[in-house]
N, C-alpha and C positions, 0 to 999 in steps of 0.2 A: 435538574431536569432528568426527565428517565425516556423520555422519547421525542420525534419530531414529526412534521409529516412531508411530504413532498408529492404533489401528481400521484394524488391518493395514495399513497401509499405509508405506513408508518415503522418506521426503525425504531431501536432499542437502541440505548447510548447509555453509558456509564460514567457518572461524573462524578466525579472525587477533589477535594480541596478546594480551597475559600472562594467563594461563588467570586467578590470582589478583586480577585487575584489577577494575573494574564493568566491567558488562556491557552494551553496548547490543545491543538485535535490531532488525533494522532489517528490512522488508519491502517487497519490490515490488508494482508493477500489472502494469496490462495495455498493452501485450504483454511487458513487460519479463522481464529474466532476474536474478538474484545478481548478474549484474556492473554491471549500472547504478549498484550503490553502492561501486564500487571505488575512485573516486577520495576518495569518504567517509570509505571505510573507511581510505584509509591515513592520513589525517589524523587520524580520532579514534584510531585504534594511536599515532600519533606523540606524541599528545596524553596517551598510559597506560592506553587505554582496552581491554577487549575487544571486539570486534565478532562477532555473528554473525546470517549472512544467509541463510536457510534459501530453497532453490527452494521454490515455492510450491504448494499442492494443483490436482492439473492439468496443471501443467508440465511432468512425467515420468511417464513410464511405471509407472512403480513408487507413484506418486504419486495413481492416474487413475483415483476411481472414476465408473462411467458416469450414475448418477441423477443427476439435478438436485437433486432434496433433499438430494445431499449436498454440494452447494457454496454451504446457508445459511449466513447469518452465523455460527451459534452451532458449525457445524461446521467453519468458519472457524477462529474461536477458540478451536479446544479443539488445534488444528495450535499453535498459540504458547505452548499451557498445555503441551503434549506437549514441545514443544522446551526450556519451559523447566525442567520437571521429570528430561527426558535428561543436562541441563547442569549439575544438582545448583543452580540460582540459585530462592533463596524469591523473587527478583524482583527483575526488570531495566530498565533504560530503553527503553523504544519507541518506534521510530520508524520511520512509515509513508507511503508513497506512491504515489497514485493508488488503485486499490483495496485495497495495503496499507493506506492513510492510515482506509478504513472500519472495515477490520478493528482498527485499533490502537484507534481511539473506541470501538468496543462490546468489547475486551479494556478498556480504563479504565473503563466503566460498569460492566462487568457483574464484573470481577475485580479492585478497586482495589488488594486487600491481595496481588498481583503485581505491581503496577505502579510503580517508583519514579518514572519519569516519564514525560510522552508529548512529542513532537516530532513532530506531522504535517505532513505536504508534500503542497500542491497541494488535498487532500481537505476541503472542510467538516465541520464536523459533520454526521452524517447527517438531524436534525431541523429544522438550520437549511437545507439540501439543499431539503427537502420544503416548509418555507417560505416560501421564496426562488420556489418555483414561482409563487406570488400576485401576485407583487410584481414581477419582471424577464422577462428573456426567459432563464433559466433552460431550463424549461420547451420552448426549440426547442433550445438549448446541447445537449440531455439527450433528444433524437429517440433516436437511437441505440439510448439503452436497451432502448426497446421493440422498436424492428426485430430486436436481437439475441435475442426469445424465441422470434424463428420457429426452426424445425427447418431446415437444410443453406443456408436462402438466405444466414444471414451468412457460413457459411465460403466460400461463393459467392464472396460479392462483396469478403471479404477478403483471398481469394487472388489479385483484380484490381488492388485500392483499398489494400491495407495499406501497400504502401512509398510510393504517392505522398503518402498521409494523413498518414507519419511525416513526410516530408522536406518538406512544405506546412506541417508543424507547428512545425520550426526545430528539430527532432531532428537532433543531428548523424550525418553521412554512416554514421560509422565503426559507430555503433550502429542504425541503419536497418536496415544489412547482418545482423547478428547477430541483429537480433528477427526480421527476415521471413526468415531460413536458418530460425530455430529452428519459428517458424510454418507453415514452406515442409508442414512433419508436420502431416499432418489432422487426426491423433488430438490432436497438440499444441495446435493451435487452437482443436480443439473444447472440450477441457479448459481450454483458457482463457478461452473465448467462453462456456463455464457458470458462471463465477463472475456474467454476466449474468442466466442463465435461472434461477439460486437466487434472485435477487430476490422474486420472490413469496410464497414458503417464509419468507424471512425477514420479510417486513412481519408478521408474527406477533406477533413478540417487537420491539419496537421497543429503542433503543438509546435510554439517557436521558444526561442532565448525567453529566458527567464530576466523580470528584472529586479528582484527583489533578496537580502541578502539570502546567502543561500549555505549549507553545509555539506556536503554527499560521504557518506561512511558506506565501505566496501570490506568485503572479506575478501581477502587474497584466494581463499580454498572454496570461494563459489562454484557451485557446482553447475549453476543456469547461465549466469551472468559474469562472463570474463574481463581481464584486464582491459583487454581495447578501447572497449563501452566505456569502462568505469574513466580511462584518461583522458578518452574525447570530449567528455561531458564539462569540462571547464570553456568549450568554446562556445556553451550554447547559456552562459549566463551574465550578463549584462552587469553584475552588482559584485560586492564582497564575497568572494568565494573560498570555502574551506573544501580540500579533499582529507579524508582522516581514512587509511587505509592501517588494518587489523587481522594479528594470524587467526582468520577464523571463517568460517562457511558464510551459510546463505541466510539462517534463521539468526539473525542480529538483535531480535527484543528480547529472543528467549534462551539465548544462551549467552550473550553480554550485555547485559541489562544494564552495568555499573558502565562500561564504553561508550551506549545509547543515550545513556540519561547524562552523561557526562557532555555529550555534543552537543544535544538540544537544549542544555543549562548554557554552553559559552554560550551558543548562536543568538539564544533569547535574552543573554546578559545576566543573567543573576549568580 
């Protein structure tokens, strides 16, 4: 399949290896594109697997609706419930990162009988996120957030600040280029800078314990998302849990791809 639809709207998805195979869906952040998990993807293909990696609500034109309410979480996940009912799968393995990684926790809380597995990257749990505020400096890690609800001044200052931010981050060169071409689109950024300003909309419906098996891969040298987060997040999962902590930053698909694909190969069993 090369696309899906949901609440009019239609995404691009990239599917690679044996249609008959299991399934993983794997999702991006911010600012990422579908290809941040290509070197993933061809490892879990080589491995028997199928992979598919849908662009995200935002990211395309086709894709881009203008409210903020509609980039809450639960509007979020019904883009993965959409993708996986287009794919004909009663349920796939997921696995998420950066702001996919939120999305994939509240697709396992809130749709467990979809979910064969979860494999997040980079992302907390979103409960242990909020905890973790108490306790660390979190809490300044996490300034951002908020600056991103004003109206035009982030796209402002991300059209300054986005490529030094990536390449100060240990984002490699090659993928720098490709997120800030794709952001260079205003409309693109704005669509991606409101999966920030849905925050509020979603604090509604909170995201609870996970119950389905779970894996969490962390980089010690994150630069958004600190220790605190990443150890509290074992309280908020009900099933088999793996933590897999690694000397490495924030971009996990595109700089350990052989780490990535190696987790979501145990978690899935092959």
């Amino acid at each position: 399949m090369d696309h899906f639809e949901n609440s009019g709207l239609s995404f691009d998805v990239l599917d690679s290896g044996d249609e008959s195979a299991e399934a993983v869906v794997l999702l991006h952040g911010f600012p990422q594109l579908p290809s941040a998990f290509n070197q993933v993807t061809a490892l879990l293909n080589a491995r028997g697997l199928r992979s598919l990696v849908p662009s995200q609500r935002g990211y395309t034109a086709s894709a881009r609706p203008r409210s903020r309410r509609d980039y809450r979480t639960s509007e979020l996940v019904s883009d993965v419930i959409a993708l996986l009912d287009a794919a004909g799968l009663e349920k796939a393995h997921i696995v998420g990162h950066d702001w996919g990684g939120g999305q994939a926790w509240a697709l396992g809380a809130w749709h467990p009988e979809r979910v064969a597995s979860l494999t997040v990257l980079s992302t907390p749990h979103p409960a242990a996120l909020v905890r973790s505020f108490a306790s660390s400096t979190q809490g300044l890690r996490s300034w951002y957030m908020a600056m991103f609800q004003l109206p035009l001044l982030p796209e402002a200052l991300a059209a300054q600040t986005l490529g030094r931010t990536l390449r100060d981050s240990r984002l490699p060169l090659k993928y720098v280029g490709r997120y800030c071409d794709a952001m260079a689109d205003r409309a693109t950024l704005t669509g991606a800078l409101n999966w920030y300003r849905g925050i509020p909309f979603s604090a509604r419906t909170p995201v609870g314990p996970v119950t389905v098996p779970t894996t969490y891969v962390w980089g010690r040298h994150d630069f958004a998302l600190g220790r605190a987060a990443a150890e509290l997040t074992e309280n908020y999962v009900r099933a088999p849990y793996e933590f897999r902590e690694l000397d490495g930053g924030h971009w996990l698909p595109e700089v350990d791809p052989d780490f990535v694909a190696e987790a979501i190969a145990d978690r899935v069993g092959v």
